[in-house]
C-alpha positions as CSV (number, residue, x, y, z in Angstrom):
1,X,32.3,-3.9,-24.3
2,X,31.1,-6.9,-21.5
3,X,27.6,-7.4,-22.6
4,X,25.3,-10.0,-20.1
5,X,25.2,-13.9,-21.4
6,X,22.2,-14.8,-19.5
7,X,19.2,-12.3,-18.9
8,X,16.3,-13.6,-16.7
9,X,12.8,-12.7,-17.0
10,X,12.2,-10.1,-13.8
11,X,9.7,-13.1,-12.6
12,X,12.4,-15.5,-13.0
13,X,14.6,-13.0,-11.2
14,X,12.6,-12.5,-8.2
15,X,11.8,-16.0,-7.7
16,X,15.4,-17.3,-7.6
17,X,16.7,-14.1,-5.7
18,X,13.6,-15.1,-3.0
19,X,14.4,-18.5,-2.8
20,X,17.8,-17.8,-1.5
21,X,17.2,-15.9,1.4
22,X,16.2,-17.6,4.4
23,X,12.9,-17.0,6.2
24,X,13.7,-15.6,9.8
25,X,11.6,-15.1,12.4
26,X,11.4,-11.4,12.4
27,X,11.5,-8.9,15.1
28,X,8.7,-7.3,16.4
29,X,8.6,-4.0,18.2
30,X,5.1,-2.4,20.4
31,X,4.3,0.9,19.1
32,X,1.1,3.6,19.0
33,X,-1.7,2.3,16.7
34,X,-2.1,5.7,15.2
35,X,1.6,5.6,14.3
36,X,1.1,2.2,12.4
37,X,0.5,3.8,8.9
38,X,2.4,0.7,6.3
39,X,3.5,-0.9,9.1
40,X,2.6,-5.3,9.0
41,X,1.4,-6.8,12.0
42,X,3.4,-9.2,14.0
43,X,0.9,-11.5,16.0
44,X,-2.9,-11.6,14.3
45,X,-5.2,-8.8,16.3
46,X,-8.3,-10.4,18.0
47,X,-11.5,-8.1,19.3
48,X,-12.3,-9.0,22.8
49,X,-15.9,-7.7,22.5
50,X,-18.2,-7.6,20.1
51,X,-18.6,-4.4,18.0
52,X,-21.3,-2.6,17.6
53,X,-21.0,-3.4,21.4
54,X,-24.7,-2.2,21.6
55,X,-27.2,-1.9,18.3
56,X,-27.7,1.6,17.0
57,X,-29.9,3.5,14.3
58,X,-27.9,4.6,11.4
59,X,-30.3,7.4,10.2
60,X,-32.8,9.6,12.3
61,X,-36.0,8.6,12.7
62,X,-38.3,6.5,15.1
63,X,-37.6,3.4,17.1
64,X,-40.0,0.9,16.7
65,X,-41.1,-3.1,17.1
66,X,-41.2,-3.6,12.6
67,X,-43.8,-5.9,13.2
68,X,-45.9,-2.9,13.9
69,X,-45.5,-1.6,10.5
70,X,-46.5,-4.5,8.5
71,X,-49.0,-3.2,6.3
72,X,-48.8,0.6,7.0
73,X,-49.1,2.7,3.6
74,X,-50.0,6.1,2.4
75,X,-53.8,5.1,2.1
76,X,-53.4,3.5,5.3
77,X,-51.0,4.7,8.0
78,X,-49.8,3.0,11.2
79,X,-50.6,4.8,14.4
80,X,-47.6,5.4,17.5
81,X,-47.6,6.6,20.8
82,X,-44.0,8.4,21.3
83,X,-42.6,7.3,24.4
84,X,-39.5,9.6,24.6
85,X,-36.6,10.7,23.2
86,X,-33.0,8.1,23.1
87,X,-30.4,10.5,24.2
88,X,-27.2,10.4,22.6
89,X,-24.3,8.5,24.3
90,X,-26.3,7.1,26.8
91,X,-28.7,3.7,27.1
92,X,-32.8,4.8,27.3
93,X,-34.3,4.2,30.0
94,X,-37.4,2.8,28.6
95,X,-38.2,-0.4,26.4
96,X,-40.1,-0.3,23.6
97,X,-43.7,-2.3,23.7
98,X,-46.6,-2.7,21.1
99,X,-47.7,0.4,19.3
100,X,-44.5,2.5,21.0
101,X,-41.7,4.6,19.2
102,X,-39.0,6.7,20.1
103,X,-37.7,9.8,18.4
104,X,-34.3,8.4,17.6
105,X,-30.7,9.8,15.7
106,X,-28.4,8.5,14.0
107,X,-25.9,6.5,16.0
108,X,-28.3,6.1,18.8
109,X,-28.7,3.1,21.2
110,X,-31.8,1.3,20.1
111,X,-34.0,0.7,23.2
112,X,-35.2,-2.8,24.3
113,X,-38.0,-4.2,22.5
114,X,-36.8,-2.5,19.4
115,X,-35.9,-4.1,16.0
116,X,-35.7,-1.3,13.8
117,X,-35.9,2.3,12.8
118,X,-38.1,4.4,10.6
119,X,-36.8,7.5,9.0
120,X,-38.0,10.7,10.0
121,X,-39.1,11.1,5.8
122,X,-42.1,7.9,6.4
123,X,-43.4,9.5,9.8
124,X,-45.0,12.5,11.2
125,X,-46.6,13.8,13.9
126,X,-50.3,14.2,13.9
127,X,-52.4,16.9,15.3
128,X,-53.2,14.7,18.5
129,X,-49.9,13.3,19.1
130,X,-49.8,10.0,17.2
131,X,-46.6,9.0,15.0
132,X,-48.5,7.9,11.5
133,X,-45.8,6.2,9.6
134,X,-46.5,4.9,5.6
135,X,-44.3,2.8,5.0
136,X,-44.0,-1.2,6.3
137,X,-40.1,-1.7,7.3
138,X,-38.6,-4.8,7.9
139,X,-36.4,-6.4,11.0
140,X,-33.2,-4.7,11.4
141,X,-34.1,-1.8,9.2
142,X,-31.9,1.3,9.6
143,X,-30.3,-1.1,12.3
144,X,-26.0,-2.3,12.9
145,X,-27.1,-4.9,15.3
146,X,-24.2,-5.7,17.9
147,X,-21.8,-7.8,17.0
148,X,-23.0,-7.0,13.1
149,X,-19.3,-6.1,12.6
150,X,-17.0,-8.0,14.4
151,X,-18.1,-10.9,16.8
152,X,-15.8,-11.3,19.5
153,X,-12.6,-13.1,19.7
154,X,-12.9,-13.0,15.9
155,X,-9.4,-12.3,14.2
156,X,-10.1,-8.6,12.9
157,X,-6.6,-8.1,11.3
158,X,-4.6,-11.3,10.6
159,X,-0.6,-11.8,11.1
160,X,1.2,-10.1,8.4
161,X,-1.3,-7.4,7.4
162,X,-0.4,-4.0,6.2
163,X,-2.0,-1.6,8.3
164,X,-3.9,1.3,6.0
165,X,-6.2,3.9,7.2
166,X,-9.0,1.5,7.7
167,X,-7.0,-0.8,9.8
168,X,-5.8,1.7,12.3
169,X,-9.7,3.2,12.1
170,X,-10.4,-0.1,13.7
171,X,-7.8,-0.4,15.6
172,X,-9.3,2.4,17.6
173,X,-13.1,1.1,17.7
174,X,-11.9,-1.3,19.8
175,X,-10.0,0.9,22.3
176,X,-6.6,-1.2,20.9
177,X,-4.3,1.9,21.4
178,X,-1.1,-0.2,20.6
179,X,-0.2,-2.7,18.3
180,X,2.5,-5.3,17.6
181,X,4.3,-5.0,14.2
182,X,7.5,-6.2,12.5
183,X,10.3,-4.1,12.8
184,X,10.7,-2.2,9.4
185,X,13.2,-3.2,7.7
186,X,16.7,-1.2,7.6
187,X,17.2,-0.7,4.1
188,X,21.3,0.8,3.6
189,X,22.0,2.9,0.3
190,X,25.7,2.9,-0.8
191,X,25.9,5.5,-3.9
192,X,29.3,5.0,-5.5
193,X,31.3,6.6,-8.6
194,X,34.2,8.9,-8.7
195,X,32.2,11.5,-9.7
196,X,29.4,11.4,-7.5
197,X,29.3,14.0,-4.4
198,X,27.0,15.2,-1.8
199,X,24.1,17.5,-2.2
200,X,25.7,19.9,0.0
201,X,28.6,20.6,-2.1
202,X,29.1,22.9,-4.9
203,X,30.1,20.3,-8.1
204,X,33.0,21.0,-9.6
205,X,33.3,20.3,-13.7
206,X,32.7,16.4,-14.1
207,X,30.8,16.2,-10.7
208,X,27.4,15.4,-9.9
209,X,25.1,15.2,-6.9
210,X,23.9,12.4,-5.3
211,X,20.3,11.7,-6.1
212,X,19.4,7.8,-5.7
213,X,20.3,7.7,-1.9
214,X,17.6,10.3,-1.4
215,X,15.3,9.4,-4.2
216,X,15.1,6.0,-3.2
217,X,14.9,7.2,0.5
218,X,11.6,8.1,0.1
219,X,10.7,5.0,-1.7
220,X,11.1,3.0,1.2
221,X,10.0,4.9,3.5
222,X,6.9,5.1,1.3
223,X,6.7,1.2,1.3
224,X,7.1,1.1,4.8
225,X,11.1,0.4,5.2
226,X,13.6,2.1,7.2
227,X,16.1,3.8,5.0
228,X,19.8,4.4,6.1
229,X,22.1,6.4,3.9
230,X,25.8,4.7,4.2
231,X,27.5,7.5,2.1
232,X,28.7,7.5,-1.8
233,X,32.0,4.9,-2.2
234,X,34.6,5.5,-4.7
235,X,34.5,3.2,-7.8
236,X,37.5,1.1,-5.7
237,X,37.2,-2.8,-4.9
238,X,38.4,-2.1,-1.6
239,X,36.7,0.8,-1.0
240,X,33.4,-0.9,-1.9
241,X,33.9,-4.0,-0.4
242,X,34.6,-2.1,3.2
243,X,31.6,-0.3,2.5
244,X,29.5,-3.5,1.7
245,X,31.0,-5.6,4.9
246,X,30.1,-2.4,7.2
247,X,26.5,-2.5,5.3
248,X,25.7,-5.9,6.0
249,X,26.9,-5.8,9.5
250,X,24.2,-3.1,10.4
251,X,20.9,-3.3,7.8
252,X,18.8,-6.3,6.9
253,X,19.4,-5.3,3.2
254,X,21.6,-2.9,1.1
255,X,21.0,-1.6,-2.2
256,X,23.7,-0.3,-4.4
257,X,23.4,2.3,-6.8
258,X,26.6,2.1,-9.2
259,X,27.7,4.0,-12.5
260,X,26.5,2.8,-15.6
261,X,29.5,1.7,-18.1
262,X,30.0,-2.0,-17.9
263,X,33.2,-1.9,-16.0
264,X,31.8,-0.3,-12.9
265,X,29.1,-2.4,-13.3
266,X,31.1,-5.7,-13.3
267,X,33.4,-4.6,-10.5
268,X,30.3,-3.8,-7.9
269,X,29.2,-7.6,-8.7
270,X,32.6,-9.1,-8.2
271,X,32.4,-7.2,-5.2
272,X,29.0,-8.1,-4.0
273,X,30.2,-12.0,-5.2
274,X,32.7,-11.9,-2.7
275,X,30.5,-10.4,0.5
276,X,28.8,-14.4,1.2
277,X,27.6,-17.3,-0.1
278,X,25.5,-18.0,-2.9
279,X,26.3,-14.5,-3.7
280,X,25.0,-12.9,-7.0
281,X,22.3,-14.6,-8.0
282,X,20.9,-12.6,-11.0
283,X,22.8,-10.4,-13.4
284,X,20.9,-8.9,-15.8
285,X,17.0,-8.5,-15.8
286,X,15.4,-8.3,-19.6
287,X,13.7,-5.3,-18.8
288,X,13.9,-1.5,-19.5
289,X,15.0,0.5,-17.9
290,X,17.6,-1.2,-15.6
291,X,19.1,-4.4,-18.0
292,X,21.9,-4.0,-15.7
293,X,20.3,-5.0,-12.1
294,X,22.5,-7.1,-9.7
295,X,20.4,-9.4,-7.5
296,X,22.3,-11.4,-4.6
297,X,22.0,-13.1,-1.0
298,X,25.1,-12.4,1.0
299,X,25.2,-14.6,4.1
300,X,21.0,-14.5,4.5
301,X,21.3,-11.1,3.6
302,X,19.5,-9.4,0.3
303,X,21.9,-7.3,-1.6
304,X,20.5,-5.4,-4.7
305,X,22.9,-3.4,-7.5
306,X,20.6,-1.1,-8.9
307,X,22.1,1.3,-12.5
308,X,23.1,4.4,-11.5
309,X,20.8,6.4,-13.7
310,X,18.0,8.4,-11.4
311,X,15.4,6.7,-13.4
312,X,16.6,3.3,-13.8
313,X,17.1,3.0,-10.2
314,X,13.5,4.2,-9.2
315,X,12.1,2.2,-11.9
316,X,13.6,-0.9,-11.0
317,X,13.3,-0.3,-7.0
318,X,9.8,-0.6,-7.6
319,X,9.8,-4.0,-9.7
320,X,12.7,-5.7,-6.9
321,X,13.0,-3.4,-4.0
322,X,9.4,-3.3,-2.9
323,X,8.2,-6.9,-2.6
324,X,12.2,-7.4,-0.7
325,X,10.3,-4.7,1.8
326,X,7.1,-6.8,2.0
327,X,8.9,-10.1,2.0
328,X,11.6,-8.6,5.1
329,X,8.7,-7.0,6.8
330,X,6.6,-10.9,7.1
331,X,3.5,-9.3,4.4
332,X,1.1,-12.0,4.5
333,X,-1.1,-10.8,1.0
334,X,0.7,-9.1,-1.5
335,X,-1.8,-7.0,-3.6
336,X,-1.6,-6.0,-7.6
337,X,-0.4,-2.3,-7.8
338,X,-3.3,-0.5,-8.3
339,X,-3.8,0.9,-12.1
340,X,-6.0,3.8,-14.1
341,X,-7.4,2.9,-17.1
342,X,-6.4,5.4,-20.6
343,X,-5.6,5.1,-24.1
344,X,-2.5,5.8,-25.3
345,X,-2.1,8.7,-27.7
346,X,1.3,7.6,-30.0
347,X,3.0,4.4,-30.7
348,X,5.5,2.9,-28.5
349,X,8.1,0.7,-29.7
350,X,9.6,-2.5,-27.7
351,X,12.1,-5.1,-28.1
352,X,10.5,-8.5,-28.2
353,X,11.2,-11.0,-24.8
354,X,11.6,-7.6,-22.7
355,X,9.7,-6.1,-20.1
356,X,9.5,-2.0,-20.9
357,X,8.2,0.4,-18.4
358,X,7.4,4.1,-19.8
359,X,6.6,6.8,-17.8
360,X,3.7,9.0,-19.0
361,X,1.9,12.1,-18.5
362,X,-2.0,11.7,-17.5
363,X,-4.4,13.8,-19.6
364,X,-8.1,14.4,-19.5
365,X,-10.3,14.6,-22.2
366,X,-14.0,14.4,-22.9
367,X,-13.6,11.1,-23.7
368,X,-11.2,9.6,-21.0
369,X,-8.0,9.6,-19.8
370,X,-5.0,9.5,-21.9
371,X,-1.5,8.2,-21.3
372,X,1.0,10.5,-23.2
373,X,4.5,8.7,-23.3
374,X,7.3,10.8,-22.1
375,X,10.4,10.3,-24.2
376,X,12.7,10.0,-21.5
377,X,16.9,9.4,-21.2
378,X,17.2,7.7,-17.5
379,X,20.1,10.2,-16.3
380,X,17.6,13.1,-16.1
381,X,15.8,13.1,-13.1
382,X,13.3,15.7,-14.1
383,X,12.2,13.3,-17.0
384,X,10.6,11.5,-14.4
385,X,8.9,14.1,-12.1
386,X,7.1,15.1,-15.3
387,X,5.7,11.8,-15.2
388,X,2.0,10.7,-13.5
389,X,2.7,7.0,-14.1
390,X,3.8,3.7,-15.4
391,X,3.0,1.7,-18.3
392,X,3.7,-1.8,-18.5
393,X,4.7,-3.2,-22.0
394,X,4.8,-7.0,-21.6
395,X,7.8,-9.2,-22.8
396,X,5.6,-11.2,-25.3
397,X,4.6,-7.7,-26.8
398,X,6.3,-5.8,-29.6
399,X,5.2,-2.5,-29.0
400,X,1.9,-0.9,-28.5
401,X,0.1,1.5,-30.7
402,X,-1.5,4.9,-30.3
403,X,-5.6,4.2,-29.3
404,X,-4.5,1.3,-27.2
405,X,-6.5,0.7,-23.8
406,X,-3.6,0.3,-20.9
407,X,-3.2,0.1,-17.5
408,X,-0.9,3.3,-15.9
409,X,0.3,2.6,-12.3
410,X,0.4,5.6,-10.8
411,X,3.3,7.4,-8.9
């Protein structure tokens, strides 16, 4: 059977498969802030006014000058005339002045003359009026001064950020109801084998339904990419390369999902060869699963032959498909996938010089978290929805054993 001669590291991989494809300007596209949710930004967003635009309290209490509080106490209180109330939404009327304070809530415009605010727990009222606070607070106490957040014309969210919940929170304390981004990325799936049909249809003895289009559908749309689904391909050279030329034409990428015996697999890279220079860059990853991955730049455009095993594919979208949607989309700061710390509760075996991923069920205990390894095969999908996470076992690594502390990137 055709075995690979030359495996590359998946760094090595992504490195030379990145370096191949040219850095275009990308297109950028106005839409509503709110709707920005893993979209990257286009042009860097500036604030035009400060924010705070006005300084508030950020606990209920009393406005007052601090200076007036200097050595207040229990044994020895400082004495306040109120002055009024600060009503919500709206600027006081009235400025605060030596010995003064204002019954103030949280979120509330502090009045002129004031520096600070003293919670309502270090004041009360006594039986002729006064406001004896006990405790001494300092300037900007209890205080966002304006401008404490963002000064303005400062860059609040640079060119190439990923916009999260917190961006588009901000986004909208600054009235900024649209926002530039990159257009995402069209991202075509061609499925192909003989045997492979659509969801719809009843299988027939040696059939199966297509599950990578739609699994890996909601990958990218998860990582922000536009998914188009360009139909399954018979395991034909011509039928694949019309497929492929029709693919390229119309997405920014395409991802192939093929069968998994080593002819199919050589045929869709002679076939993804021919589509445009360089052409196949990278076949072969030493990792598992997915040793057979197909990496390749046809004409400026990434193409990526992923096995045709449901978990193989997901598996390895993650490690190549991804940082291609980060790296189409103009992502400025790519982050480490975030992980959860747990021992692992039996041994786990590995082949030297490869990268294995093993997917693992999370369980807690009174001690921590473990990682329980699933014993998987990658044609069976449900193998994988069993699955809370990833563990990484590292190509200089021969295995791990059961007590071990690792990382688990969750799914």
């Amino acid at each position: 059977m055709p075995e690979f001669l030359i495996l590359s590291s998946p760094e090595q991989a992504l490195k030379k498969w990145f370096s191949a494809m040219p850095n275009n300007p990308r297109q950028s596209e106005e839409i509503d802030s709110i709707l920005g949710l893993n979209r990257f930004t286009s042009s860097p967003i500036c604030s035009k006014k400060p924010y705070p635009e006005f300084s508030r309290s950020t606990v209920d209490g009393y406005a007052v000058r601090a200076v007036d509080t200097f050595g207040a106490g229990e044994s020895l209180p400082a004495y306040f005339s109120v002055i009024g109330e600060v009503p919500m939404g709206k600027k006081p009327e009235f400025a605060s002045t030596v010995g003064s304070a204002a019954l103030i809530h949280t979120g509330g415009m502090l009045p002129v003359g004031a520096d600070a605010v003293v919670m309502l727990e270090y004041a009360q009222l006594s039986k002729n009026g006064e406001l004896e606070v006990v405790r001494a607070i300092a300037p900007n106490e209890n205080v966002i001064q304006m401008g404490e957040d963002v000064v303005a014309g400062q860059i609040v969210i640079p060119v190439g950020s990923r916009l999260r919940p917190a961006e588009i929170g901000g986004l909208m304390s600054l009235g900024q109801i649209k926002v530039q981004v990159v257009c995402r990325p069209v991202i075509g799936i061609l499925s192909s084998g003989d045997e492979v049909i659509e969801p719809t249809i009843e299988p027939q003895p040696g059939q199966v339904r297509d599950i990578n289009s739609f699994s890996l559908s909601a990958q990218i749309e998860e990582w922000g990419g536009l998914p188009i689904h360009l139909g399954i391909a018979l395991d034909r050279a011509e039928a694949l390369h019309i497929a492929l030329a029709s693919a390229l034409e119309n997405c920014d990428a395409v991802i192939v999902t093929a069968g998994s015996s080593a002819s199919i697999r050589d045929l869709t890279a002679q076939v993804i060869d021919e589509m445009g220079t360089p052409g196949v860059l990278v076949h072969g990853v030493n990792i598992h699963p997915g040793k057979p991955t197909i990496l390749a730049v046809c004409n400026g455009k990434a193409v990526v032959g992923l096995p045709g095993n449901p978990v193989s594919a997901l598996v390895i979208a993650r490690r190549f498909v991804k940082p291609l949607i980060e790296h189409l989309s103009g992502c400025a700061k790519v982050f480490p996938l975030p992980t959860l710390p747990a021992i692992l509760t039996v041994n786990l075996p590995s082949q030297s010089g490869r990268e294995d991923w093993w997917p693992v069920r999370l369980l807690t205990t009174p001690q921590g978290m473990n990682a329980d390894p699933i014993f998987y095969k990658s044609n069976l999908i449900f193998n994988y929805t069993q699955a809370d996470g990833l563990i990484q076992i590292s190509a200089d690594a021969t295995g791990l054993i059961a007590g071990s502390h690792v990382d688990v990137y969750p799914l």
